[in-house]
N, C-alpha and C positions, 0 to 999 in steps of 0.2 A: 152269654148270648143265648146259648141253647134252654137256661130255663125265662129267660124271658119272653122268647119267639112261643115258648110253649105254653103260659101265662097268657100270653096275648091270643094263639088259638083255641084253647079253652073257652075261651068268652067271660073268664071269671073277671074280667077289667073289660069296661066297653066303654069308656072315655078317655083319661091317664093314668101313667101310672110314671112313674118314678124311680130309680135306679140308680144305687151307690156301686161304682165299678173303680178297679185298677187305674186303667188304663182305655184313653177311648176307642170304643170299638166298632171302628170305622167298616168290620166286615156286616154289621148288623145294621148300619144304612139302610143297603140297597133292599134289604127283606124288612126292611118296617114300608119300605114304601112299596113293595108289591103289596102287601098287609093292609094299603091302606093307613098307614100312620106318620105323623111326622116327629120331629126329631128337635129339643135345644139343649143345648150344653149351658146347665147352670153353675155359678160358683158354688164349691164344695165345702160348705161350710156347718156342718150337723152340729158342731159343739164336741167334736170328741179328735184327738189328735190322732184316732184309728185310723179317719177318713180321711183326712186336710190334705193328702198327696192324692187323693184321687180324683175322678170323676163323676161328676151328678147330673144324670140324663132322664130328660120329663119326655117323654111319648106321649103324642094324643092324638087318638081316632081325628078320622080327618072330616067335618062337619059335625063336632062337638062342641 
């Protein structure tokens, strides 16, 4: 959460970006939308069985 939040104040991402995580992390909601950003849970599907239990989270700047 903490290097995404920081990723996203950076500026170095200024439309989406995409995020292979654990478990979802529903504390990083409410700070994508102060942020300005919105939030969908995609199915977790990369092609490698590292990932397949987890979650796959697409953030996009909000009028992108």
């Amino acid at each position: 959460m903490v290097a995404i939040l920081q990723t996203i104040d950076s500026g170095e991402v200024d439309t989406a970006l995409v995020a292979h995580l654990d478990q979802e992390p529903i504390f990083l909601y409410p700070e994508l939308d102060d942020r300005g950003w919105s939030h969908e849970l995609l199915p977790s599907s990369c092609g490698s069985s590292d990932c397949e239990d987890g979650i796959m989270l697409r953030m996009t700047r909000w009028g992108s």
